[in-house]
C-alpha positions in Angstrom: -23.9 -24.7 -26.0 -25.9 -21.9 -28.1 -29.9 -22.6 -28.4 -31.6 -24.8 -31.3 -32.1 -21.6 -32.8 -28.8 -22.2 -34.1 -27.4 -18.7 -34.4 -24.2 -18.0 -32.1 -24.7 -15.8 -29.6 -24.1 -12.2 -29.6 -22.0 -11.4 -27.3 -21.5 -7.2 -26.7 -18.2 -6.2 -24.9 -19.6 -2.8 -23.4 -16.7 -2.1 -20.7 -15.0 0.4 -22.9 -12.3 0.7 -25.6 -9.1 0.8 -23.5 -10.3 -2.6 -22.1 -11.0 -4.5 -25.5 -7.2 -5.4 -26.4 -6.7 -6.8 -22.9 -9.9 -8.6 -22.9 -10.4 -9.8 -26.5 -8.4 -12.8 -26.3 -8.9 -13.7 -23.1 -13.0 -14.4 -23.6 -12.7 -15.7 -26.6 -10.3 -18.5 -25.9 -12.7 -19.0 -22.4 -16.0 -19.3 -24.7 -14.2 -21.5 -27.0 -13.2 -23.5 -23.7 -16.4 -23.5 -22.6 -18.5 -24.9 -25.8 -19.9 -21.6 -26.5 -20.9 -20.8 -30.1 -20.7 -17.0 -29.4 -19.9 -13.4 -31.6 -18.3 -11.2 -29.7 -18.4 -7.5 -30.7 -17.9 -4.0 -29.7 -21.4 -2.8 -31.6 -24.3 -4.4 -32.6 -27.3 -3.3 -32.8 -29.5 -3.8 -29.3 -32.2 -5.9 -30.6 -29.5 -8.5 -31.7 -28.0 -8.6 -28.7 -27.8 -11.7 -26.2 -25.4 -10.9 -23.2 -23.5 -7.8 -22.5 -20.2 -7.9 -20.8 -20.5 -4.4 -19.2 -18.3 -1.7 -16.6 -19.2 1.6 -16.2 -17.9 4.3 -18.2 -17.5 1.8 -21.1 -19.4 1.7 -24.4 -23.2 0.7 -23.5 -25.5 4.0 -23.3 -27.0 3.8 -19.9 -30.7 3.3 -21.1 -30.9 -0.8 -21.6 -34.9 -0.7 -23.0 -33.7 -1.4 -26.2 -32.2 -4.7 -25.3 -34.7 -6.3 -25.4 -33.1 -10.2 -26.7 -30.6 -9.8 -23.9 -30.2 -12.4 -21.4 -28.0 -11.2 -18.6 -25.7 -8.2 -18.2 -22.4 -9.8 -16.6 -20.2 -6.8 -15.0 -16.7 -7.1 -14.9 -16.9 -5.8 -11.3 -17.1 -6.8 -8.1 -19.3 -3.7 -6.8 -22.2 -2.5 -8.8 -23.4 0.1 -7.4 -22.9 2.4 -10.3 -25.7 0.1 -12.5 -28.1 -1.8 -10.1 -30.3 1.5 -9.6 -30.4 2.2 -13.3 -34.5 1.8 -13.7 -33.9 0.6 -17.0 -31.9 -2.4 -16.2 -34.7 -5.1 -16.9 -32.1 -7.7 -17.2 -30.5 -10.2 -14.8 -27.1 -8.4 -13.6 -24.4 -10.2 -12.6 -21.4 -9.4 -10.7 -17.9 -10.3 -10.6 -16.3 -12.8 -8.8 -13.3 -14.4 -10.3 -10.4 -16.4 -8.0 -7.6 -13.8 -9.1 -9.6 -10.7 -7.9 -10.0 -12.5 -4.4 -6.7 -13.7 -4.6 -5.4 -10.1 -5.2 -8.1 -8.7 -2.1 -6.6 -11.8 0.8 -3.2 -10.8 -0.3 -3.4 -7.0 -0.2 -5.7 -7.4 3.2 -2.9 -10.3 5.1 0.0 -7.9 4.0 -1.0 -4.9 5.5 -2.8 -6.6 8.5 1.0 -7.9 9.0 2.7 -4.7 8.6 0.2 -3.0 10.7 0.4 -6.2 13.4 4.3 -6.4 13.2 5.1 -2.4 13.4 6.7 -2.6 9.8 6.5 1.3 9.7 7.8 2.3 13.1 10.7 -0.5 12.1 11.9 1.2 8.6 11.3 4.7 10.4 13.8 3.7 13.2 16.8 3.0 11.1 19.0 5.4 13.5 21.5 2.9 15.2 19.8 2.4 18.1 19.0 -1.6 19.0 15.4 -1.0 20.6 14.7 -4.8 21.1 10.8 -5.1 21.5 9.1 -7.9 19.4 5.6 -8.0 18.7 2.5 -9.9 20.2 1.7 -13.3 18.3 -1.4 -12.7 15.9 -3.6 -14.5 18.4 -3.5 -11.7 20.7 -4.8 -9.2 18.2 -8.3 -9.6 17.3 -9.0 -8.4 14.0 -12.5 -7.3 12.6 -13.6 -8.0 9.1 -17.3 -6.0 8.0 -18.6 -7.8 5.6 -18.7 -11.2 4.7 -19.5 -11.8 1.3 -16.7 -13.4 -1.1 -14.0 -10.9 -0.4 -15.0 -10.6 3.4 -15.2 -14.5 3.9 -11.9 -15.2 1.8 -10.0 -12.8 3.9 -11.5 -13.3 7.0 -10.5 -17.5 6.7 -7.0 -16.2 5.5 -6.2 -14.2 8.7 -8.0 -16.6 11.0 -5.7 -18.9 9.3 -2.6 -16.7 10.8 -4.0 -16.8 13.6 -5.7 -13.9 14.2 -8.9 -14.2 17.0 -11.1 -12.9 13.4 -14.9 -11.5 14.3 -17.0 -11.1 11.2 -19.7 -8.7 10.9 -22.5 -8.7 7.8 -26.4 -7.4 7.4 -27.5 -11.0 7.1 -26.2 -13.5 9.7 -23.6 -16.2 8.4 -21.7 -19.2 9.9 -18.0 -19.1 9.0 -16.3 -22.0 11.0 -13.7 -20.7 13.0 -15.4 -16.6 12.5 -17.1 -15.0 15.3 -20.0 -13.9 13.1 -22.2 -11.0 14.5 -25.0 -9.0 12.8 -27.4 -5.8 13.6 -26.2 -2.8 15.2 -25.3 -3.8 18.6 -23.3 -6.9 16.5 -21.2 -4.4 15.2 -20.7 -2.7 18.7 -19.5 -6.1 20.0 -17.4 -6.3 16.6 -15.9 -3.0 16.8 -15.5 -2.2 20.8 -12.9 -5.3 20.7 -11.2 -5.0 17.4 -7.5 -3.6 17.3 -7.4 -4.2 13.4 -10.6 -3.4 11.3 -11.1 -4.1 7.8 -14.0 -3.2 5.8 -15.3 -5.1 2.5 -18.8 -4.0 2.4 -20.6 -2.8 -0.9 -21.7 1.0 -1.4 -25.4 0.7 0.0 -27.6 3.4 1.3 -27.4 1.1 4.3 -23.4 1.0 4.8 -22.6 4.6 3.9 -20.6 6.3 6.1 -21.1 2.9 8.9 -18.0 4.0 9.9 -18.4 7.6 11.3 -18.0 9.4 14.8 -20.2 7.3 16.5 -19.0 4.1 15.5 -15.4 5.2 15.4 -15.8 5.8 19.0 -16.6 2.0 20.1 -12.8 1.1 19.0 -10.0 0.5 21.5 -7.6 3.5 21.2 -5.2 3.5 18.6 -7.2 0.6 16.8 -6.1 0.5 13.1 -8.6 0.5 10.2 -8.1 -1.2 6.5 -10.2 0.1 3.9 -9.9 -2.3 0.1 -13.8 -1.8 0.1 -16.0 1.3 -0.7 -14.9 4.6 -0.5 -18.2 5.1 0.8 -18.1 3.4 4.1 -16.1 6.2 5.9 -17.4 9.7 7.0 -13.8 11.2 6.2 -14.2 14.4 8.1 -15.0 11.4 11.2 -11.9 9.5 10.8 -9.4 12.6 10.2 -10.8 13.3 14.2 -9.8 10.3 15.1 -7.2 9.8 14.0 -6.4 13.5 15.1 -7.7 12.3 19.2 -5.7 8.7 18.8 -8.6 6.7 18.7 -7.5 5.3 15.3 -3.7 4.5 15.3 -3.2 3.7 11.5 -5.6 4.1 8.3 -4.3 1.9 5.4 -7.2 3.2 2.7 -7.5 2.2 -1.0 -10.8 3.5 -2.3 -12.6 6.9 -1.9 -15.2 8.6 -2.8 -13.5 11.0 -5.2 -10.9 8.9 -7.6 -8.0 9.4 -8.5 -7.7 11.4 -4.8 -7.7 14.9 -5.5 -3.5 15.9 -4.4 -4.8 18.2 -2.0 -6.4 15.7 0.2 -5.6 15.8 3.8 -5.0 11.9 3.8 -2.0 12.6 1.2 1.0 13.1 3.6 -1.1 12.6 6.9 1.6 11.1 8.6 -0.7 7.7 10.0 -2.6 7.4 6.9 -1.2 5.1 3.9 -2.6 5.6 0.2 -2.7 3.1 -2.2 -4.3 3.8 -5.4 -7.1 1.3 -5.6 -4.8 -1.2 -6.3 -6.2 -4.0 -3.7 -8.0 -6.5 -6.3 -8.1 -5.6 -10.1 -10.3 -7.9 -12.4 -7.9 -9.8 -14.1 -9.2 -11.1 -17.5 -6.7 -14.1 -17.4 -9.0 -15.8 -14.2 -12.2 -13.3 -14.6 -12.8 -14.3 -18.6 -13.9 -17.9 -17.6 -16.3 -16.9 -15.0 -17.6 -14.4 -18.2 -18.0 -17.9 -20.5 -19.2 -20.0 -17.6 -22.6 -17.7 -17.1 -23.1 -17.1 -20.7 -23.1 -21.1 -21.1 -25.7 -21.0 -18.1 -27.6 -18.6 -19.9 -27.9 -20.4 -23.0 -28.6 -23.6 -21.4 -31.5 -21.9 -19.0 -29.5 -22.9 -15.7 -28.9 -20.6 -12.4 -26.5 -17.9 -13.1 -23.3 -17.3 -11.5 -23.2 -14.0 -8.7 -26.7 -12.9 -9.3 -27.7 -9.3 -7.9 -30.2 -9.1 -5.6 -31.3 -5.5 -6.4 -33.2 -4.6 -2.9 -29.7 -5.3 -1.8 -28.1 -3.3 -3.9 -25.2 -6.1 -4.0 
């Protein structure tokens, strides 16, 4: 419920025009849900204003000073690396993490771990009459690596562990997944890497993870290891990977983000014939599941309890 003040809170919807008629509904039928008294707009004037629901490239001028009322900005994305260096951001940011956005990511990571697992390509490729009978290993004989374990990395690592894949789990910060081989520190991702056939990476877009993935570390993988990539464009040196794949050392690059978006057409991972493209399609914020998660830390706010998916900003995540 909104303070003794009495007024409802002003809610500002900063993630952009094109998003409003998509979201509108969904948030206010989630604040209603939640007991939140709330006004939710597309201007208002900063003073006034209580939360902002923010993305980049929407509506709110990247200079927050004048907000000075506001309690929390609450992104509508799962990375925020494009706002948690903004100096003037004096306000508790938030990021998102909503059950359909991590359904979306274990689905998109367990299908293409499968194709790439199964041979799914070389199978639709080989439709030429010939019966080459050759079935695959079981998923316990292919270890799979998954960098990064926040809520993404630990939803998909359980998911393939849970097709029984042998899954080893790599973050900055140690964790304890049951049934996760959980490593940390640069020789942890050695260990991670040198015995991973399948590696998937769902880190956030640090100083500290860029390009974590380059010549170096490409090289501890078994030959012909195959790499995932629903994560940061960011966390692949791309001029590293095209050489390895070039050598063999990486079999199979299924990539969904990259550091320029959309990918320019000229791109040498458009028709490289062991690369897939997907256009950063792997988890999209859906405001059906995401517009609770919205109500649920403005309630917090109001009521002065924890919020929801805090940034830690010497993170950067």
């Amino acid at each position: 419920m909104s303070d003794s003040t009495s007024r409802p809170a002003l809610v500002l919807f900063a993630a952009g025009a094109a998003r409003w008629p998509h979201w509108e509904g969904p948030l206010r039928a989630a604040l209603k849900a939640a007991g939140v008294a709330a006004d939710l707009v597309t201007e208002a004037a900063p003073e006034e204003v209580d939360f902002i629901v923010y993305a980049p490239g929407g509506d709110t001028p990247p200079d927050f000073t004048a907000f000075t009322r506001c309690r929390a900005v609450l992104g509508l994305w799962a990375g925020v690396e494009r706002i948690v260096t903004n100096a003037t951001l004096s306000q508790p940011l938030c990021r998102m993490v909503d059950p359909g956005l991590t359904q979306g990511m274990v689905e998109y990571v367990c299908a293409h771990a499968l194709r790439l697992h199964l041979g799914i390509d070389a199978q639709l490729r080989a439709q030429d009459g010939r019966w080459n009978h050759a079935a695959p290993p079981l998923a316990g004989e292919r270890p799979v690596a998954v960098l990064g374990l926040g809520a993404l990395g630990t939803a998909c690592a359980r998911a393939l562990a849970g097709l029984g894949f042998p899954v080893m789990g790599w973050s900055r910060r140690q964790k304890t997944l049951p049934g996760i081989d959980c490593h940390q520190g640069r020789q942890g991702l050695q260990a991670v890497l040198s015995r991973a056939q399948i590696v998937v990476t769902l880190l956030p877009a640090t100083a500290q993870t860029e390009n974590l993935l380059d010549t170096e570390t490409l090289g501890w993988l078994p030959h012909g290891a195959a790499i995932i990539n629903p994560g940061r464009g960011t966390l692949i040196d791309d001029a590293a990977l095209l050489a390895a794949l070039a050598s063999g050392r990486v079999g199979q690059a299924t990539l969904d983000v990259f550091r320029v978006e959309p990918l320019p057409p000229d791109h040498p991972y458009w028709g490289h014939p062991r690369v897939t493209v997907t256009p950063h399609i792997a988890a999209e914020t859906r405001p059906a599941t995401a517009a609770p998660v919205i109500a649920e830390n403005i309630r917090r706010g109001l009521a002065g309890e924890p919020l929801l998916h805090l940034v830690d900003r010497q993170a950067g995540y």
